[in-house]
DOBASE-544624 format. One line per field, with one value per residue (C-alpha): residue in three letters; x, y, z; chain; residue number from 1. Coordinates in steps of 0.5 Angstrom, whole numbers, plus 500, padded with zeros to 3 digits. Last residue first. Layout:
BEGIN
type	c(ALA; ...)
X	c(X; ...)
Y	c(Y; ...)
Z	c(Z; ...)
mol	c(A; ...)
seq	c(NUM; ...)
***
This chain:
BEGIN
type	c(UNK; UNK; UNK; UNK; UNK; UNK; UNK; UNK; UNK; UNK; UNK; UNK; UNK; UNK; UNK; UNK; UNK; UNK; UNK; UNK; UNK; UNK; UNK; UNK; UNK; UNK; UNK; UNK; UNK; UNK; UNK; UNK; UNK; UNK; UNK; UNK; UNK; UNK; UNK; UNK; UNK; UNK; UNK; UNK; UNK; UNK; UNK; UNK; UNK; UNK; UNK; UNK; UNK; UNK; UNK; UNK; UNK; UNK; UNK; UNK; UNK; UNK; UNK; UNK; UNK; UNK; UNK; UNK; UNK; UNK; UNK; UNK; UNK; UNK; UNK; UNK; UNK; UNK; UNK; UNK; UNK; UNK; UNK; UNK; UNK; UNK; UNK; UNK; UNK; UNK; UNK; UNK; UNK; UNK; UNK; UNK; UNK; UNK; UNK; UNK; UNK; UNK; UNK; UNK; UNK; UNK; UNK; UNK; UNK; UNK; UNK; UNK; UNK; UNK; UNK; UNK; UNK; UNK; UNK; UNK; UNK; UNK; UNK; UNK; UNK; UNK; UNK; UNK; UNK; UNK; UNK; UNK; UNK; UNK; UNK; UNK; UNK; UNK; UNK; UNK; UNK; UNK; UNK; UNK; UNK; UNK; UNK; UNK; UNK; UNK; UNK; UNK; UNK; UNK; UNK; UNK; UNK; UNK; UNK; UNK; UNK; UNK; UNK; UNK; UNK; UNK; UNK; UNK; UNK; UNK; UNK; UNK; UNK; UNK; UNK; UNK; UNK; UNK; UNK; UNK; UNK; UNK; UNK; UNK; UNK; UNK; UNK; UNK; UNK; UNK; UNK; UNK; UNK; UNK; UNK; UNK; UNK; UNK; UNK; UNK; UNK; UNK; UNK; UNK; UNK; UNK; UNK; UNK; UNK; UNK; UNK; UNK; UNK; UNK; UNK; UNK; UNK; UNK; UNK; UNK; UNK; UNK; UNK; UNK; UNK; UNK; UNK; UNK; UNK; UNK; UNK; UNK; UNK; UNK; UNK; UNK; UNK; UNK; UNK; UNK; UNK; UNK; UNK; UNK; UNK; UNK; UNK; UNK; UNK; UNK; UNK; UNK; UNK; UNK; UNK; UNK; UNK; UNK; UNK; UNK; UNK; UNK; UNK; UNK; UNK; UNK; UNK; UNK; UNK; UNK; UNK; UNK; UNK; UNK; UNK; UNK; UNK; UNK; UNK; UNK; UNK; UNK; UNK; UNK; UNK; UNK; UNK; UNK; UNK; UNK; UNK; UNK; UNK; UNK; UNK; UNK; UNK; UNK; UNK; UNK; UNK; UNK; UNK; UNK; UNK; UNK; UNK; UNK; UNK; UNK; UNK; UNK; UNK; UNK; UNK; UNK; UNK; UNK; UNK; UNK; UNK; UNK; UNK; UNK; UNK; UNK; UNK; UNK; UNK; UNK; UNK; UNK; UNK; UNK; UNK; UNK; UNK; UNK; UNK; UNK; UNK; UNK; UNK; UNK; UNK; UNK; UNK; UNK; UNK; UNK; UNK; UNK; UNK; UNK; UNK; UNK; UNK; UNK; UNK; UNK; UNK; UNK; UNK; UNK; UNK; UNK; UNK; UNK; UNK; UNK; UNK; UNK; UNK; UNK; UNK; UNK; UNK; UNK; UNK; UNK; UNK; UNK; UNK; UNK; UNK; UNK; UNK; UNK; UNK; UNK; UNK; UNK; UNK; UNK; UNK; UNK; UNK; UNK; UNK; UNK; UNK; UNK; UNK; UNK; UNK; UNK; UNK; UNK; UNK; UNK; UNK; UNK; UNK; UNK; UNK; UNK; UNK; UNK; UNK; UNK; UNK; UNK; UNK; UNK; UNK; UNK; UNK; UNK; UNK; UNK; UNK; UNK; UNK; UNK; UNK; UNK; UNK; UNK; UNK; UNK; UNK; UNK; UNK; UNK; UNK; UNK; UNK; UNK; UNK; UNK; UNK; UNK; UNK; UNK; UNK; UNK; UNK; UNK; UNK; UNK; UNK; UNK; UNK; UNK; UNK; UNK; UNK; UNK; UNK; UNK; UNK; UNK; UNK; UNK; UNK; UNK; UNK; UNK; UNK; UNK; UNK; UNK; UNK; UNK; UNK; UNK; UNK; UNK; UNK; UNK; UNK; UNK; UNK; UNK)
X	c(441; 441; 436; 435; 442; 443; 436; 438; 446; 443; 437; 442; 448; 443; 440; 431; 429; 428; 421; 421; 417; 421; 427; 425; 422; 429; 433; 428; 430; 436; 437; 433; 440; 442; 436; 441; 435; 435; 433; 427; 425; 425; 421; 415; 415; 414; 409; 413; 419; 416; 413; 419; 424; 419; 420; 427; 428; 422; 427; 433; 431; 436; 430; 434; 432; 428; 421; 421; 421; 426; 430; 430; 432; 438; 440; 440; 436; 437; 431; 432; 441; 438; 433; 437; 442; 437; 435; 443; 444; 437; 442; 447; 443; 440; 442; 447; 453; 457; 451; 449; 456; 456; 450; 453; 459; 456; 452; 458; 461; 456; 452; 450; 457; 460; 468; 468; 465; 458; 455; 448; 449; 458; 456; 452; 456; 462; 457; 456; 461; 467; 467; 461; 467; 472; 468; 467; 474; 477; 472; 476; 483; 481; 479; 472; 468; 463; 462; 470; 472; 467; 470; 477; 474; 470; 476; 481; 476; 475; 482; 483; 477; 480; 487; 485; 487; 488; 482; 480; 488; 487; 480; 483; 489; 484; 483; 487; 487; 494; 498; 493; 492; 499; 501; 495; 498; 506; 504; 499; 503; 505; 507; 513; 516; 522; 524; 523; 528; 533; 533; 534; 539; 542; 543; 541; 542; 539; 544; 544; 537; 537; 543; 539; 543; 542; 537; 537; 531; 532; 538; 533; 530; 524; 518; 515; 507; 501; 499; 492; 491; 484; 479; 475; 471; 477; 482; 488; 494; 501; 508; 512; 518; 515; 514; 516; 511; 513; 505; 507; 510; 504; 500; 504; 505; 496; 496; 499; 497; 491; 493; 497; 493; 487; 490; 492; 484; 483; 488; 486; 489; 492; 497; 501; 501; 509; 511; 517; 522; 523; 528; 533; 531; 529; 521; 521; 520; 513; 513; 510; 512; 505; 505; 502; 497; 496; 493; 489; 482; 479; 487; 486; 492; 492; 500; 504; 501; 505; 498; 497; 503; 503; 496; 498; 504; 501; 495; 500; 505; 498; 496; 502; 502; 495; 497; 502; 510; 513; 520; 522; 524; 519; 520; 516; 515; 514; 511; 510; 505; 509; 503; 497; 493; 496; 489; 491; 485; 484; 481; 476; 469; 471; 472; 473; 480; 483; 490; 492; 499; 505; 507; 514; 519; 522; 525; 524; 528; 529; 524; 524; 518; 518; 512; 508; 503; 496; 492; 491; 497; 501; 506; 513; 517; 525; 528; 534; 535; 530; 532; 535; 541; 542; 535; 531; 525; 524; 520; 522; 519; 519; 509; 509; 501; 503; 508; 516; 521; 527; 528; 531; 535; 535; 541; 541; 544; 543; 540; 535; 535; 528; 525; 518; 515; 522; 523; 515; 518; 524; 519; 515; 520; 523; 515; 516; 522; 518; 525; 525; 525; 527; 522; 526; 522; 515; 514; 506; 508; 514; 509; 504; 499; 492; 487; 489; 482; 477; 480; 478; 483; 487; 494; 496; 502; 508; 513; 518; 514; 508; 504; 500; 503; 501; 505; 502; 504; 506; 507; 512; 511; 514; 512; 514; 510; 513; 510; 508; 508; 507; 498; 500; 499; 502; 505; 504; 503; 500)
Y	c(412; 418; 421; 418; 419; 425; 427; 423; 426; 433; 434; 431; 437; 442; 440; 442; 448; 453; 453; 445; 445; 452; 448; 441; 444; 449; 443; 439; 446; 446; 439; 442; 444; 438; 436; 431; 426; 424; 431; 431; 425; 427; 434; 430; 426; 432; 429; 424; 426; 432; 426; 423; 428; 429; 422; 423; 429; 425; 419; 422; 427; 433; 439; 446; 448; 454; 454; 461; 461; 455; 459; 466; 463; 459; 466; 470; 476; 483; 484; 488; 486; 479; 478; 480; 475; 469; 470; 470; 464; 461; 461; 458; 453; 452; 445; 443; 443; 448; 452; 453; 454; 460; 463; 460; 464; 470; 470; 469; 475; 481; 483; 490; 491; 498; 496; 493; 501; 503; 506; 502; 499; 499; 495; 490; 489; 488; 482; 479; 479; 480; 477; 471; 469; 469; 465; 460; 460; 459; 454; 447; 450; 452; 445; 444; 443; 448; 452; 453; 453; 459; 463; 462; 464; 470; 472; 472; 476; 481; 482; 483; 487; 492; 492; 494; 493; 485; 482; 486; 482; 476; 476; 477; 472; 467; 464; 457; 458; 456; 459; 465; 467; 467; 470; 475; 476; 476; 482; 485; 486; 481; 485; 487; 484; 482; 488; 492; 488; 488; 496; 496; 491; 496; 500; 509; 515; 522; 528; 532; 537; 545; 547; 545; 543; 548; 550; 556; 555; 559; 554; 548; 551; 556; 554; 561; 562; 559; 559; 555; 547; 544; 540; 546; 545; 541; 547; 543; 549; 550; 552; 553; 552; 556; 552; 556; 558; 556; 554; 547; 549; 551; 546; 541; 544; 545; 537; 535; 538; 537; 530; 529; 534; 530; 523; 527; 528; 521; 520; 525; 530; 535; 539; 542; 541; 542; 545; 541; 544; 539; 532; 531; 527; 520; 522; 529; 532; 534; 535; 534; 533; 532; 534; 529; 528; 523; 524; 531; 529; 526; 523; 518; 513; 512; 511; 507; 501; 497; 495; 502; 505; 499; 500; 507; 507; 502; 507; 511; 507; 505; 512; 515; 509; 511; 518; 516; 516; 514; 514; 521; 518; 517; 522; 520; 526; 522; 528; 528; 534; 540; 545; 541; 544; 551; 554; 561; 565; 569; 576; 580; 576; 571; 564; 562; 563; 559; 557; 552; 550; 547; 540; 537; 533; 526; 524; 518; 517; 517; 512; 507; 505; 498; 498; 491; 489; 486; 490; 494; 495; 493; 496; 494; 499; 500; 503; 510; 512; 513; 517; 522; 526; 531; 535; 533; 537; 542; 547; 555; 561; 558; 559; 556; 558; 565; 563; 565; 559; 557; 549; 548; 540; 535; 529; 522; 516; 509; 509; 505; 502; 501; 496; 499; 496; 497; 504; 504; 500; 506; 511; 509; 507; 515; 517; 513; 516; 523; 527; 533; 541; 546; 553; 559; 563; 560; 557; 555; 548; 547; 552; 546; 547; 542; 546; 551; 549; 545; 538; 534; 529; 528; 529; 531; 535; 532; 535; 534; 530; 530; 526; 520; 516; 514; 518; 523; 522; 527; 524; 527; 524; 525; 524; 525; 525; 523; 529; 526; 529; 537; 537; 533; 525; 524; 518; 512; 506; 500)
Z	c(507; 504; 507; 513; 516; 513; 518; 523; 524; 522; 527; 533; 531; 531; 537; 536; 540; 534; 535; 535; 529; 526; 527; 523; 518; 516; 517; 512; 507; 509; 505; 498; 497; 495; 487; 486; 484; 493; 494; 488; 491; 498; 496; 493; 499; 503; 508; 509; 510; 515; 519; 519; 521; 528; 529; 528; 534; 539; 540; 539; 545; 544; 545; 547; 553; 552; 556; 557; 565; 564; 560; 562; 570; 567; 564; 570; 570; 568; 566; 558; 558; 560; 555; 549; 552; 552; 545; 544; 547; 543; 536; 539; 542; 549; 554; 550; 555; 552; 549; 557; 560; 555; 559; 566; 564; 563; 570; 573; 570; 571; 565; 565; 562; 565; 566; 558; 556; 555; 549; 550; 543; 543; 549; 545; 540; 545; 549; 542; 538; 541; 548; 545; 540; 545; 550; 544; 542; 548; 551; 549; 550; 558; 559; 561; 568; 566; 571; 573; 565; 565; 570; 568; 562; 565; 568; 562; 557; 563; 564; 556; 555; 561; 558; 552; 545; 547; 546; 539; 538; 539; 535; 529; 531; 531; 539; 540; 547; 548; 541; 540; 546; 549; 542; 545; 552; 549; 544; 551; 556; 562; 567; 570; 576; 574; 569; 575; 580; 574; 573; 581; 580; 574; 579; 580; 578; 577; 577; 582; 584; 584; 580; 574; 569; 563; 558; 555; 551; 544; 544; 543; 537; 538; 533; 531; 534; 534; 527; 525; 524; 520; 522; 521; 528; 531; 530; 531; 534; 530; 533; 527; 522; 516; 509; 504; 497; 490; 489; 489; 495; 499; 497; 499; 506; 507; 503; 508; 515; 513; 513; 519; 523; 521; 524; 531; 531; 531; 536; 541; 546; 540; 545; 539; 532; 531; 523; 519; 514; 509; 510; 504; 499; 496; 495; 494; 502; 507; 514; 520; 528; 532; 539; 543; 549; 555; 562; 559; 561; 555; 554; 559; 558; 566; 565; 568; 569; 565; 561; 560; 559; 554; 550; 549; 546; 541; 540; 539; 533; 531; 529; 527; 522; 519; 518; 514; 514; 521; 522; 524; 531; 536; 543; 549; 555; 561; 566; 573; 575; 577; 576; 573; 581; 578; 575; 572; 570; 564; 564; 559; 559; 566; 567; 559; 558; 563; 563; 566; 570; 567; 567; 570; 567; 565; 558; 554; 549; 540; 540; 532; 528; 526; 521; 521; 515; 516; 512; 518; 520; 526; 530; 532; 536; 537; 542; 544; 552; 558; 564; 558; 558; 553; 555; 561; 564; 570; 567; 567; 568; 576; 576; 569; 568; 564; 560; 560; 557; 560; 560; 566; 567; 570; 569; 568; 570; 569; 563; 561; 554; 551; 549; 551; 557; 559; 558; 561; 567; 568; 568; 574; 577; 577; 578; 584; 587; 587; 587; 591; 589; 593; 596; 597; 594; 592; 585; 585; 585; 591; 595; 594; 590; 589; 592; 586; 581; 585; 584; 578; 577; 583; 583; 590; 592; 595; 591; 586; 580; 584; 588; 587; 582; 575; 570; 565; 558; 554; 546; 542; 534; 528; 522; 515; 508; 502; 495; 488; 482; 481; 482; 489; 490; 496; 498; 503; 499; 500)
mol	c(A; A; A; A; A; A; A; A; A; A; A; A; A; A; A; A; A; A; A; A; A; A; A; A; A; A; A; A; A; A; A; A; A; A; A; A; A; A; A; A; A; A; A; A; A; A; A; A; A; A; A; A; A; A; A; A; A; A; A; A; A; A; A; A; A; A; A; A; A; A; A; A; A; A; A; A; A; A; A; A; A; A; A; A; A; A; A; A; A; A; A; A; A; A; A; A; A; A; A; A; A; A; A; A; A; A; A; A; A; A; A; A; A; A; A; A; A; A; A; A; A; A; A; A; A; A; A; A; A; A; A; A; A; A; A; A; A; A; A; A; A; A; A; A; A; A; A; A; A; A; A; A; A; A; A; A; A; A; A; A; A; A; A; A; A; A; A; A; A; A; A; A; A; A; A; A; A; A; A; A; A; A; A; A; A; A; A; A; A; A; A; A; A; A; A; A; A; A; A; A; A; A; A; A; A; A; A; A; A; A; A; A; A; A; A; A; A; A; A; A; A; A; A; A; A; A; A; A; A; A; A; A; A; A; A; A; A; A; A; A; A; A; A; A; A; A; A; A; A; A; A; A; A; A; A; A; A; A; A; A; A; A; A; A; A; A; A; A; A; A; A; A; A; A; A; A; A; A; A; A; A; A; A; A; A; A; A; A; A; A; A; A; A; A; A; A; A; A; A; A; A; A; A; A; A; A; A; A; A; A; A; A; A; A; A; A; A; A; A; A; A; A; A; A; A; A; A; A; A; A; A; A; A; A; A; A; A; A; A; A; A; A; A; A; A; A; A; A; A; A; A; A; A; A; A; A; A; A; A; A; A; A; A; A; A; A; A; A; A; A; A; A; A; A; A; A; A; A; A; A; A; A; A; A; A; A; A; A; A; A; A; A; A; A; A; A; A; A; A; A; A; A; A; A; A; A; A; A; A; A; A; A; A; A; A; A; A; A; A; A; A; A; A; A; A; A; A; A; A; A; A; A; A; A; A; A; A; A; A; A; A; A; A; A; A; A; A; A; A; A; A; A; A; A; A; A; A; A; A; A; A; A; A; A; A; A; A; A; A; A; A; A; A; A; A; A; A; A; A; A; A; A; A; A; A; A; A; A; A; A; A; A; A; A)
seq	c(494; 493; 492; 491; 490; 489; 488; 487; 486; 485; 484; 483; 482; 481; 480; 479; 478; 477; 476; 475; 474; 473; 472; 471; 470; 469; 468; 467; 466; 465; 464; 463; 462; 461; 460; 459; 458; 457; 456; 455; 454; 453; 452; 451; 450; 449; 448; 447; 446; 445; 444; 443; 442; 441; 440; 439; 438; 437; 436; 435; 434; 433; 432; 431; 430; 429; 428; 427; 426; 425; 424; 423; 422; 421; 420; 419; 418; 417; 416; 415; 414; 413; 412; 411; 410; 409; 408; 407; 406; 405; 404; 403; 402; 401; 400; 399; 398; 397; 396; 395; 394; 393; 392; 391; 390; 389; 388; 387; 386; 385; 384; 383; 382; 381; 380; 379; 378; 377; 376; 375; 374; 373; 372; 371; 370; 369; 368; 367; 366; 365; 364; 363; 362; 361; 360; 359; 358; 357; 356; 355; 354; 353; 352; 351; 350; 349; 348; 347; 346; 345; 344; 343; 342; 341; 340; 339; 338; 337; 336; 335; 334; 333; 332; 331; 330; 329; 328; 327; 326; 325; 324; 323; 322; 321; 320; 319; 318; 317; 316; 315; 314; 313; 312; 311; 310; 309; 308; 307; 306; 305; 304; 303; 302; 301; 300; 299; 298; 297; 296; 295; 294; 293; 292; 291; 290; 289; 288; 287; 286; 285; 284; 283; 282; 281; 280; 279; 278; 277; 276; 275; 274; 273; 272; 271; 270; 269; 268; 267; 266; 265; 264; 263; 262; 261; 260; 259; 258; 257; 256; 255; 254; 253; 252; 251; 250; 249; 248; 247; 246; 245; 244; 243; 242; 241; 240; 239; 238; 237; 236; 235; 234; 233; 232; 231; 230; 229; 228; 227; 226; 225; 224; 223; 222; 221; 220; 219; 218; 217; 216; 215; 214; 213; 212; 211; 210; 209; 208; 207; 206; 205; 204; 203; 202; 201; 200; 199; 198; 197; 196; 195; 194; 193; 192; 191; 190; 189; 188; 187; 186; 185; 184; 183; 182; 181; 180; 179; 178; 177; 176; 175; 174; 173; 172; 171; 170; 169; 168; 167; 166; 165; 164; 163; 162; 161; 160; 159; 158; 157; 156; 155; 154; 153; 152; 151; 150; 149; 148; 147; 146; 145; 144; 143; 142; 141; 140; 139; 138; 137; 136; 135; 134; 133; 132; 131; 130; 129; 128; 127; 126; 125; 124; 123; 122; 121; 120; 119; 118; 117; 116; 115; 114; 113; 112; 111; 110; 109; 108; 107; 106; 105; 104; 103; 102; 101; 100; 99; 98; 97; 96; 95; 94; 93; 92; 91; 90; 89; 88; 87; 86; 85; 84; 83; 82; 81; 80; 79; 78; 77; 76; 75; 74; 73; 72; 71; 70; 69; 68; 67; 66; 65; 64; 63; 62; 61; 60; 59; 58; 57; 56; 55; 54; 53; 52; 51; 50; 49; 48; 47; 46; 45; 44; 43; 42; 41; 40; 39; 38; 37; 36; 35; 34; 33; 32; 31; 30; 29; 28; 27; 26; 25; 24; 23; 22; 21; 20; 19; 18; 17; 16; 15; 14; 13; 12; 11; 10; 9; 8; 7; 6; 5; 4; 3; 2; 1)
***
């Protein structure tokens, strides 16, 4: 599949980058002891660390080192065992210092590579500059007051991971899938919380445009885009807009850009500062960040499984399809869901884990899925408790209902809230597997059709789903399918 662009000149390759913010899961900030609650009343979460008071001195937060050495890990990446903070010099009205506490040549996290997928199930590696830790700024609020902006610090000092790619992407479908794999590993990892609607994972979008086989073009910077499909139009306005440019022998400025999502277009935020224009220099506040490989190693022990050895895990014990695999495993929620309701499942039914993968799978992601994205409900908020999920696919496993009736009792269960066993019996469902009444049943419809028999017997072999079709709509759909066709092949062809 190709990436280029088609302009009216030929065509145009485009080049991404990506920085991605991702907030760290830890309870305090980066060098404070203040909380980082979500939602708090605005300046109720600031210590005189955050909000910059004279004298104040900044103290490392241990767990957000962790923090960002089990996403290096997660990642592939190398983690340096030294490292250094520095200030970022910039002015704003929400950075209470004038400067971020970041880190610039020396980084927590070094250089690594990530294999994504692709939609036509082609593999992209895509390379990680580093991994960096700092601090947030504050918010500005501008719609608090018709002529005034109001500065909330609760963000002030918040622990970052700021994840730089490489310049390796060249669609917008590959950023897509690069940040989604990011995403899916701080989460697994337990670093991050992934929520971009509240501002716990964002990007700044790296964008430029060159003549297949040459030099790099200038590249603008789309800030703060806190969603993936908008990050995906940011690429592709931002495209065409630089292409158009210079097919009409104009320049591409090197800027600082922001995503107006009612235009899908991007608009100029200001010229793009070079890394000189920041002033950065070791800050004299805190030492050089170091630590042993064995603290490295004890992490690395105790990271969890992620979600590429989760779905070969799937797919090699389970014998789940690779599709299916991977619908499980995009989010860490589906897949706790799906291992406990199979757990659960093997425990009711009395069955062997390989034996119940692919059906508990199938139900997982076709029916309850279908059904959650109906009511507009995540994995977490499924009316249908675990148990009750269980005992319905235990009932196709033993035969009592039929696939077709588990799904029937599905729709009933999502209305009533009622367990599966109870729909059944108050609705008379259990599946007819009587040999006995099953084959004098075929004999009555074989004799009532004899004309049809005939026709069958003369080649005639899709008249076959029509017997079947008689027999389930007597049986009002009860009858075992697998009983029907074994009597059935048997008189007919016998």
């Amino acid at each position: 599949m190709s990436s280029l662009f088609q302009g009216a000149t030929g065509d145009w390759e485009v080049v991404i980058g990506l920085e991605i913010h991702a907030q760290v899961i830890s309870e305090s900030k980066l060098f404070s002891g203040a909380s980082t609650k979500f939602g708090a009343e605005p300046n109720t979460q600031v210590s005189f660390v955050c909000a910059a008071m004279p004298g104040m001195l900044p103290v490392i937060n241990e767990e957000c080192v962790r923090q960002a050495v089990r996403t290096g890990l997660a990642m592939g990446c190398q983690i340096n065992l030294r490292s250094v903070f520095d200030r970022k010099n910039y002015f704003y009205a929400d950075l209470p210092q004038g400067y971020q506490i970041s880190q610039f040549k020396d980084p927590i996290v070094g250089e690594g590579m990530l294999t994504v997928e692709l939609e036509d199930g082609s593999t992209k590696d895509i390379g990680i500059e580093r991994l960096h830790l700092e601090q947030d700024a504050g918010k500005s609020m501008h719609d608090q007051h018709p002529n005034m902006t109001y500065v909330d610090l609760n963000r002030s000092g918040v622990a970052l991971m700021e994840i730089v790619s490489k310049p390796d992407m060249r669609s917008a479908e590959e950023a897509g899938a690069y940040f989604r794999k990011i995403r899916s590993l701080v989460r697994y990892a337990g670093t991050c919380d992934g929520n971009m609607d509240q501002g716990s994972m964002r990007a700044d979008v790296n964008v430029s445009v060159r003549r297949p086989g040459q030099e790099l073009g200038i590249r603008t910077e789309t800030k703060n885009v806190n969603s993936i499909r908008y990050m995906m139009m940011v690429i592709e306005s931002e495209t065409r807009r630089q292409v158009d440019v210079l097919e009409a022998g104009g320049t591409i400025n090197q800027e600082t850009r922001l995503f107006e999502v009612a235009t899908g277009t991007t608009r100029t935020m200001r010229s793009k500062e070079e890394a000189h224009d920041y002033r950065y220099f070791p800050d004299p506040d805190l030492l050089p960040l170091e630590f042993t490989q064995e603290l490295v190693d004890e992490l690395a022990a105790q990271m969890p499984e992620l979600a590429d050895a989760k779905k070969a895990r799937f797919i090699k014990d389970l014998h789940i399809n690779a599709y299916n695999a991977g619908v499980l495993v995009a989010e860490k929620e589906s897949a706790d869901y799906f291992e406990t309701l199979l757990s659960a499942t093997v425990e009711k039914s009395g069955k062997a884990v390989s034996e119940v993968g692919t059906l508990v799978s199938n139900w997982v992601t076709g029916d309850l899925f279908g059904a959650l994205k109906k009511l507009g409900l995540g994995i977490n908020q499924s009316p249908v408790s675990i148990a009750h999920a269980a005992e319905l696919i235990t009932l196709q496993i033993d035969g009592t209902i039929s696939g077709r009736i588990a799904k029937e009792v599905f729709e009933n269960m999502l209305e009533s809230g009622k367990s599966p066993e109870t729909i059944v019996e108050e609705k008379g469902l259990r599946q007819v597997s009587d040999t006995g009444e099953i084959e004098a049943m075929i004999d009555q419809i074989l004799a009532a059709n004899a004309d049809k028999v005939e026709e069958y017997r003369g080649g005639k072999d899709k008249l076959y789903g029509f017997f079947v079709g008689q027999v389930m709509k007597n049986t009002g759909g009860k009858a075992n399918p697998q009983v029907v066709n074994k009597l059935l092949r048997q008189k007919l062809d016998g």
